[in-house]
C-alpha positions as CSV (number, residue, x, y, z in Angstrom):
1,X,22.9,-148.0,57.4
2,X,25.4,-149.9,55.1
3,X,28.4,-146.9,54.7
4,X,29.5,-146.8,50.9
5,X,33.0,-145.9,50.1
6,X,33.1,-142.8,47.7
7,X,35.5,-140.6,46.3
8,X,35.6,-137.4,47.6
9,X,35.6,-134.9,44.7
10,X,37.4,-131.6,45.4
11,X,35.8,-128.7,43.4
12,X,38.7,-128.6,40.8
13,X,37.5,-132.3,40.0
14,X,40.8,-133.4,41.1
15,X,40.2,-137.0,43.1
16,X,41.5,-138.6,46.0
17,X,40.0,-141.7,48.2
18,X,38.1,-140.7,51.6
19,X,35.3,-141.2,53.4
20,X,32.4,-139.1,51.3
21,X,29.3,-140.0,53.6
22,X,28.8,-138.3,57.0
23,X,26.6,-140.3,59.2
24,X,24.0,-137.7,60.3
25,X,21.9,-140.3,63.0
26,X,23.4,-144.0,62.9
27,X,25.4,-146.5,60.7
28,X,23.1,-149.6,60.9
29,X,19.6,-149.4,60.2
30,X,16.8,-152.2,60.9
31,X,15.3,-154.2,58.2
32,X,11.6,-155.1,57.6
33,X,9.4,-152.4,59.4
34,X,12.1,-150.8,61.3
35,X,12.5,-147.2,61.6
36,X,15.0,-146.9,59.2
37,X,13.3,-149.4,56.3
38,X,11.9,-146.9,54.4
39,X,14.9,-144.7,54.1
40,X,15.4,-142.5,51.3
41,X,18.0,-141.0,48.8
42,X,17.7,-137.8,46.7
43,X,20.2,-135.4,45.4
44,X,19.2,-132.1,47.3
45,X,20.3,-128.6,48.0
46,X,21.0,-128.3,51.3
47,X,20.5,-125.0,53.5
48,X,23.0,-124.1,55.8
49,X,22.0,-121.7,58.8
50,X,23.2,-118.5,59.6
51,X,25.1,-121.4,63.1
52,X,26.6,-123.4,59.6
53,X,23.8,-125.7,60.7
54,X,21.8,-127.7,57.6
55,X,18.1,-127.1,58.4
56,X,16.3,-127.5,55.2
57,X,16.4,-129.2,51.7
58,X,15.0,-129.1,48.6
59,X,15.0,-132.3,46.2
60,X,15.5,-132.5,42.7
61,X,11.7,-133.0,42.1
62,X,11.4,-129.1,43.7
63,X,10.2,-130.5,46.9
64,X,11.1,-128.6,50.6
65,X,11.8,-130.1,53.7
66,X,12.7,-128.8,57.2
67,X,15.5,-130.9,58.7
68,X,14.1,-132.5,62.1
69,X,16.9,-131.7,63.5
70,X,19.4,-129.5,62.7
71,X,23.2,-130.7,62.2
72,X,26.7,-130.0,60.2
73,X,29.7,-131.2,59.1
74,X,33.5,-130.1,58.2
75,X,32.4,-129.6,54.5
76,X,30.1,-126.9,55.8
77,X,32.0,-124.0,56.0
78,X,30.0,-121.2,55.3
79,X,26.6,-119.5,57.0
80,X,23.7,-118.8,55.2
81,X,24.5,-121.1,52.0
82,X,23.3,-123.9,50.0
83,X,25.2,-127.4,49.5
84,X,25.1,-130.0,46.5
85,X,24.6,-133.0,48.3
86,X,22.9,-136.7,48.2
87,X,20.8,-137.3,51.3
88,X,19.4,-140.5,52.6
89,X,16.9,-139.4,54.8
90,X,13.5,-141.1,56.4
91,X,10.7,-138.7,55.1
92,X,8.3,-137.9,58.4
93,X,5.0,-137.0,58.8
94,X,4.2,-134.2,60.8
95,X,0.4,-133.9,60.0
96,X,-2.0,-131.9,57.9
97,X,-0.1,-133.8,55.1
98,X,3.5,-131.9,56.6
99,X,6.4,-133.9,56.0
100,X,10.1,-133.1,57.7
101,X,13.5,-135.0,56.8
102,X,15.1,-137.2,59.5
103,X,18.6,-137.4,58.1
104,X,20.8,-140.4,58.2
105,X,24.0,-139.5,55.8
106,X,24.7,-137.2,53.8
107,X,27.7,-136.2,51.0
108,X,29.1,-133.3,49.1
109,X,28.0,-133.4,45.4
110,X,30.6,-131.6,43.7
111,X,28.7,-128.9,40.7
112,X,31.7,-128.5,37.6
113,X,32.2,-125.8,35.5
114,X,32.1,-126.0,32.5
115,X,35.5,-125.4,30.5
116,X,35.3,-124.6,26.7
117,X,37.9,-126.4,24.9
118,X,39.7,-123.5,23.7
119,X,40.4,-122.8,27.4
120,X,41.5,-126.2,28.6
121,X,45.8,-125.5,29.2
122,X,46.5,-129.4,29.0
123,X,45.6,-132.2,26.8
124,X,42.7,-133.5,26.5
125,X,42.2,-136.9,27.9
126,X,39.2,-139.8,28.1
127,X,40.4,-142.9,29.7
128,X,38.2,-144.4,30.5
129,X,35.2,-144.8,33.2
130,X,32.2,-147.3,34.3
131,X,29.1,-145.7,33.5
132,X,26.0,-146.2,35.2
133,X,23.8,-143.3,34.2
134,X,22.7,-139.7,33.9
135,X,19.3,-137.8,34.0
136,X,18.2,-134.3,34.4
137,X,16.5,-133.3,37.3
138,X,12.8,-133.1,37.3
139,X,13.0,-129.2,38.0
140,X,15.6,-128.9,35.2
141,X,18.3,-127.2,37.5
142,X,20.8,-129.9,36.9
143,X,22.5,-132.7,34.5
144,X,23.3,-135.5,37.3
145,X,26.4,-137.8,36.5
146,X,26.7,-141.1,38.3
147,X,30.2,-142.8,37.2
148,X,32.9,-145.5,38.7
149,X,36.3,-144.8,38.5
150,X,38.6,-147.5,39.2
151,X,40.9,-147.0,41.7
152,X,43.8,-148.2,43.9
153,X,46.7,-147.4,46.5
154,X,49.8,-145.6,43.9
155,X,53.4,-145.5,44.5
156,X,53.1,-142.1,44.0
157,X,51.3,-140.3,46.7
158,X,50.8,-137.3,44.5
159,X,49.1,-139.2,41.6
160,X,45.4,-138.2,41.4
161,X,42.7,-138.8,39.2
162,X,41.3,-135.6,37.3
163,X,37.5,-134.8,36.1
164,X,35.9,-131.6,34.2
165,X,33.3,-131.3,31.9
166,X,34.7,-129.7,28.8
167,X,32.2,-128.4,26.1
168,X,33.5,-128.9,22.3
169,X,30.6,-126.7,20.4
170,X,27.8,-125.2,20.3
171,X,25.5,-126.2,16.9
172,X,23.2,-124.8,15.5
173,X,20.1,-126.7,14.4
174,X,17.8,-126.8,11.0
175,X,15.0,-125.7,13.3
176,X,17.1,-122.5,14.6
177,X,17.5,-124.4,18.3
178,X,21.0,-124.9,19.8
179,X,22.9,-128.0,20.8
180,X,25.4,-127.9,23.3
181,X,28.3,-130.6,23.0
182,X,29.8,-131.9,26.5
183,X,32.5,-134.6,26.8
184,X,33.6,-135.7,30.0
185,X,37.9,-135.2,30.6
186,X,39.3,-137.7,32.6
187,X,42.6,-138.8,33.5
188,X,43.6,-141.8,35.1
189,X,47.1,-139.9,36.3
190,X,48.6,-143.5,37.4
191,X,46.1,-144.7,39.6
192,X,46.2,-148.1,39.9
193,X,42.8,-149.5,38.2
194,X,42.2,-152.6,41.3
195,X,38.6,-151.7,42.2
196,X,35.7,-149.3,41.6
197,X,34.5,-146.9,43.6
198,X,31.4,-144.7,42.5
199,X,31.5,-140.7,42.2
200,X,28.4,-138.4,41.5
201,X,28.4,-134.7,40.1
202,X,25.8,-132.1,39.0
203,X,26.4,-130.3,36.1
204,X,24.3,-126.5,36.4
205,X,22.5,-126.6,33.1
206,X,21.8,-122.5,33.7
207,X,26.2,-122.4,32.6
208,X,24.2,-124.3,29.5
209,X,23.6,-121.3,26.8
210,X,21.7,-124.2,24.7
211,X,18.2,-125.9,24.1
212,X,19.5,-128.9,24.4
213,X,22.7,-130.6,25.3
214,X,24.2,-134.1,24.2
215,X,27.3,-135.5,26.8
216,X,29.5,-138.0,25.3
217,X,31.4,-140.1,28.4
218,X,34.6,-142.7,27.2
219,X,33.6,-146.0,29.4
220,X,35.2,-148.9,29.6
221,X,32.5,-150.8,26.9
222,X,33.0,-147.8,24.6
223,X,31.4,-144.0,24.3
224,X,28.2,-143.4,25.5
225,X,26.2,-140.4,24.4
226,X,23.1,-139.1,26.1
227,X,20.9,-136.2,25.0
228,X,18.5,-133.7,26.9
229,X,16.5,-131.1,26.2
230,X,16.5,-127.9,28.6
231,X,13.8,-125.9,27.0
């Protein structure tokens, strides 16, 4: 399988370049009918064994299903846990309509907290990113962010690029619902802006005390604003 370059995101959204996709199985996979043709890629929660062991998943669509074989990796540091991740996977069929995942590679989806602005201790800042989309999970769990930061080698090995979510207000509406208002915080922090390189988080919508919530993102053609309801 083609390996992507990612950014790994550490859980204070604070960025630095490595290598976010762990080959479970093999790099290359064969075209056409091959095994590995019909390989898939969902966002998941991963379950990690009571051995730090990932054994199961469920999908963003609520489905569940046991790992074919069991496997970890560094970012798996505690037993009996669950793990934001994207998984590409070949879906297997075990009979009496039973299907398992064969995994291939598989990387740490970081989840943000939320900070209210009153609670942010710096400035805030929106330089700007590449967007490319977001969507809500079919079982509603989670506000799914896929972005390009651009990004290079600084003379300053301590620059670093910095993400949250930071949520302005919550509205009230005419019809008595609520509105939640997210913007996304980012700062370039001297990275050089060379090339992009593309970085995914999951945003808990249960931290969401809201009906519905609207995200406004700084990119590099100007803000983009999505809206979703949660109930």
């Amino acid at each position: 399988m083609k390996r992507l370059l990612r950014l790994l995101i550490i859980l204070s959204l604070t960025f630095s370049p490595s290598h976010f996709l762990t080959s479970c199985t093999q790099d290359a996979y064969e075209k056409g009918e091959g095994k590995y043709s019909l390989m898939r890629a969902d966002f998941v929660e991963a379950h990690a064994n009571g051995q730090k062991e990932i054994d199961r998943i469920t999908t963003d669509d609520g489905d569940q299903f046991a790992i074919t074989k069991t496997f970890t990796t560094k970012w798996v540091t505690t037993a009996d846990s669950t793990y934001r991740c994207i998984l590409y996977y070949n879906k297997v069929e075990e009979g009496s309509g039973k299907f398992t995942a064969e995994p291939l590679s598989i990387g740490l989806v970081p989840c943000p907290k939320i900070t209210p602005i009153s609670e942010l201790n710096k400035e805030m800042k929106t330089d700007p990113v590449k967007f490319e989309s977001a969507w809500l999970s079919k079982t509603g769990k989670y506000l799914n962010l896929s972005l390009y930061l651009m990004t290079g080698t600084a003379d300053d090995e301590d620059a670093t690029q910095t993400l949250h979510v930071v949520q302005d207000t919550i509205m009230t509406n005419t019809d008595a619902t609520r509105t939640c208002f997210l913007r996304l915080y980012h700062d370039q922090g001297g990275i050089p802006e060379y090339y992009s390189s593309q970085v995914y988080a999951s945003i808990l919508t249960s931290q969401i005390d809201a009906d519905s919530v609207r995200i406004s993102i700084n990119s590099y053609k100007g803000e983009v604003t999505k809206f979703f309801s949660l109930r």
